[in-house]
C-alpha positions as CSV (number, residue, x, y, z in Angstrom):
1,X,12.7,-2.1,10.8
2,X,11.8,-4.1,13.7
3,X,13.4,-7.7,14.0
4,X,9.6,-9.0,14.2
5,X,9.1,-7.4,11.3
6,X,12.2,-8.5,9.5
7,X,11.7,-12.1,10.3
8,X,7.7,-12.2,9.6
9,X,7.3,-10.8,5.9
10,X,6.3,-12.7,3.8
11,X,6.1,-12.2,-0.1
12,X,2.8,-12.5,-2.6
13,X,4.6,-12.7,-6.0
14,X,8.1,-12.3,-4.9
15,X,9.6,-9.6,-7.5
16,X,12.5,-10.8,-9.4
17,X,14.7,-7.7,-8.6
18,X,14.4,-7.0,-4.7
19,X,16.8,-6.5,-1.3
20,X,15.7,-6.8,2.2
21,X,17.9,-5.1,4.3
22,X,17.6,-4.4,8.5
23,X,16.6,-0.6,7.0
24,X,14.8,-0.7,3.7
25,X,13.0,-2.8,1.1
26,X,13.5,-1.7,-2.5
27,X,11.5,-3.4,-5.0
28,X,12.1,-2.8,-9.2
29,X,8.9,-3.2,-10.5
30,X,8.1,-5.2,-13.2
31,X,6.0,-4.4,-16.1
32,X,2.5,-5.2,-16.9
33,X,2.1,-5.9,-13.2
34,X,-0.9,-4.6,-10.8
35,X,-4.0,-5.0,-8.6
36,X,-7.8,-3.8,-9.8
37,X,-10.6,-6.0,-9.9
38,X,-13.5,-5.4,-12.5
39,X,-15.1,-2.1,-11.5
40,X,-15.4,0.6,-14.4
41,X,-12.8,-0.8,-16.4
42,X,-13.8,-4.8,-16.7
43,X,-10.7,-5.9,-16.5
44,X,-8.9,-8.1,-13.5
45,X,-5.5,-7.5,-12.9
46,X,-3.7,-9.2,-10.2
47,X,-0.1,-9.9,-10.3
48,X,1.6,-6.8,-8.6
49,X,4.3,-8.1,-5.5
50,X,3.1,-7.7,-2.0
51,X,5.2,-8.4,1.0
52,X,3.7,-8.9,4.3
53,X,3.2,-9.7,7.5
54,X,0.5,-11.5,9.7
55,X,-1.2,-10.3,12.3
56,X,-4.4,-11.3,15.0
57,X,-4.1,-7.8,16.8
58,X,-7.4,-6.6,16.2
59,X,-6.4,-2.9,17.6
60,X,-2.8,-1.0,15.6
61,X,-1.3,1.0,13.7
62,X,1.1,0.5,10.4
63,X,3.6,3.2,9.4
64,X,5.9,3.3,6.5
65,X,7.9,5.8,4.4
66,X,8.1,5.9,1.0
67,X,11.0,7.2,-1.8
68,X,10.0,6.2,-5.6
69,X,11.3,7.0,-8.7
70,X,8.1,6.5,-11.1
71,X,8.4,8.5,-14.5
72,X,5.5,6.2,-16.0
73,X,1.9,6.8,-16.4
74,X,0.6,4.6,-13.5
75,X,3.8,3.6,-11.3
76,X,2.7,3.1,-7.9
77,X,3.9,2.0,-4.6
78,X,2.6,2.2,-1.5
79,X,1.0,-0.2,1.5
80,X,-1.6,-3.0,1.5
81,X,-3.8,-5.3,2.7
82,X,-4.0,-8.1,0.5
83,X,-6.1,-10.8,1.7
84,X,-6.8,-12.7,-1.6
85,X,-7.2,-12.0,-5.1
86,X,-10.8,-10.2,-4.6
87,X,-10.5,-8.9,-0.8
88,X,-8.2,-6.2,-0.5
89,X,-7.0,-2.5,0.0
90,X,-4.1,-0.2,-1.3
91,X,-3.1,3.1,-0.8
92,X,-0.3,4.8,-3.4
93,X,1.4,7.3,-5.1
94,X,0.3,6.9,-9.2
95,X,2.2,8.8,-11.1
96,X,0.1,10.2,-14.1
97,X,2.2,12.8,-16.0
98,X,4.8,15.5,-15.8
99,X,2.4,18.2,-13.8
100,X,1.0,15.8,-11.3
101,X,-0.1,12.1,-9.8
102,X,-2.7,10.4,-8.0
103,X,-2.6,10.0,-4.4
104,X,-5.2,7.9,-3.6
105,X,-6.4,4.4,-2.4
106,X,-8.8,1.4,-3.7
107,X,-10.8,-0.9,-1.3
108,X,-11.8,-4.5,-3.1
109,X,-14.7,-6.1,-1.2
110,X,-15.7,-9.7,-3.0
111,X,-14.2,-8.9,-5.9
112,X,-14.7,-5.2,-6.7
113,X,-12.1,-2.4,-6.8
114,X,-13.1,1.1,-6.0
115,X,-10.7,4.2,-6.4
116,X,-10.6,7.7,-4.0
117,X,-8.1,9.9,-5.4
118,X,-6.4,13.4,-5.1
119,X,-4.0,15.3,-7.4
120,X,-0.6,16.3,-6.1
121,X,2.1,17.5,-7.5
122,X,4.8,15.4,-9.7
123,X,7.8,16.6,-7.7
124,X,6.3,14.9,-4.6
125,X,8.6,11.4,-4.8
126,X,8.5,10.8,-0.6
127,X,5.0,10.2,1.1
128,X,4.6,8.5,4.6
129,X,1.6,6.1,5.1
130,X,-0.4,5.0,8.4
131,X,-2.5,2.0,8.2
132,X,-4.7,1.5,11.3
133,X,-6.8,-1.1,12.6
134,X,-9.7,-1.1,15.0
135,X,-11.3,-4.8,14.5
136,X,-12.9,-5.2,11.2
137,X,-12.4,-1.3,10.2
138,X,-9.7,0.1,8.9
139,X,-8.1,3.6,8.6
140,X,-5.5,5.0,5.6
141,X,-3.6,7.9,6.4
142,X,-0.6,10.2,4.5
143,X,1.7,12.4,5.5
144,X,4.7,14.5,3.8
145,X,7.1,14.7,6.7
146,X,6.0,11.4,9.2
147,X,4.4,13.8,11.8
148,X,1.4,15.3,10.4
149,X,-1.0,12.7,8.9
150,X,-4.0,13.2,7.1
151,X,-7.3,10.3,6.5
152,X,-7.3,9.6,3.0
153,X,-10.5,7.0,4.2
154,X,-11.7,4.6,6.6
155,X,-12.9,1.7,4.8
156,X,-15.0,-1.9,6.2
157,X,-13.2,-5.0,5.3
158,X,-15.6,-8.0,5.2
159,X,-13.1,-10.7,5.2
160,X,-11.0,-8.8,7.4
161,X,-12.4,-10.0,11.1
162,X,-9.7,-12.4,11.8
163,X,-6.1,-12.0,11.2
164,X,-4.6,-10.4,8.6
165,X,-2.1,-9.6,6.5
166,X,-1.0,-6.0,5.7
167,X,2.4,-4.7,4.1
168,X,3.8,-3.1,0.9
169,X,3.5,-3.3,-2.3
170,X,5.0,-1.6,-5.8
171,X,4.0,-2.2,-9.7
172,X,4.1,-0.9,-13.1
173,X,0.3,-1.1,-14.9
174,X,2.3,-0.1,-18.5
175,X,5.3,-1.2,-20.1
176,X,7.6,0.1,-17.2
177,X,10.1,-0.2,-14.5
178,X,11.1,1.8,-11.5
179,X,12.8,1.5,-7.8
180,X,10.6,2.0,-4.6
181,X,12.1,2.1,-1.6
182,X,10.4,1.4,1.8
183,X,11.8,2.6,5.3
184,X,11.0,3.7,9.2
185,X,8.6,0.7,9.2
186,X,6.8,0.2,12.2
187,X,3.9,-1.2,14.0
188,X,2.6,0.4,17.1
189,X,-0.4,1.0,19.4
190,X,-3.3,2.0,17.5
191,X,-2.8,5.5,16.2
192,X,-6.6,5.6,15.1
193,X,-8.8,7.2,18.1
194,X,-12.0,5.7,19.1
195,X,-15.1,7.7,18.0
196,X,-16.6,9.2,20.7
């Protein structure tokens, strides 16, 4: 991890069980916590940790790896953008049973969540994420090995002009607890290509 990045995070609901070392995070979830607002379901859930850092550069890219241990039907972890409590974006791992999870992402624009998803298989307990930026849009990527990415979306952010904050995030919807790790984090040109 980069010393800017080190030195800029900055948590939303600091977890009680967490270390931030010069080459990981690892978070313990907590139970009960997470992040969905309204759609489908009705219910508003907001209380899963995020750590982050800020950022003007309208034009980057975002890349993480991540190593969890969920066993719980919804243990997630991956990145974010959380900008408040009904602005934001996620993209995760969600375990769902034995067989397989969710990889997917949900985009909340003034307060509603939606959710893109994909099953893959429940051995899968590494996945690499790339978060891009090209002004107010925004690009999700995954990858199983840190070299090969694939789009999971590109998604418009309507409070997300200015400067941001983007980062990581883990949390346990059920009555659960497990340790995410988060490592090779790094911020770089922007990975995204312009449209041509």
């Amino acid at each position: 991890m980069s010393e800017f990045l080190k030195e800029n995070l900055l948590w939303v609901r600091e977890p009680k069980q967490s270390v931030i070392s010069q080459d990981y995070v690892e978070i313990i979830t907590e139970p009960g916590t997470d992040l969905w607002q309204r759609t489908y379901y009705g219910f508003q859930n907001d209380n899963a940790p995020v750590l982050q850092t800020r950022t003007t550069d309208k034009y980057f890219s975002f890349v993480v790896k991540t190593r969890f241990e969920s066993k719980h039907r919804f243990d997630q972890c991956g990145i974010a953008m959380y900008l408040d409590s009904e602005n934001w974006l996620k993209a995760s791992v969600e375990y769902e049973n034995e067989e397989y999870q969710r990889l997917g992402s949900v985009v909340t624009n003034h307060g509603y969540s939606d959710w893109a998803t994909s099953d893959i298989s429940a051995d899968i307990k590494e996945m690499w994420y790339r978060f891009s930026r090209r002004e107010s849009d925004y690009c999700i990527e995954c990858s199983l090995d840190g070299i090969t990415f694939k789009q999971m979306r590109i998604c418009h952010m309507w409070k997300g002009t200015e400067e941001i904050v983007f980062g990581i995030y883990a949390c346990s919807p059920e009555n659960s607890s497990f340790k995410a790790i988060f490592s090779n984090m790094e911020i770089t040109e922007c990975k995204w290509q312009e449209h041509k």
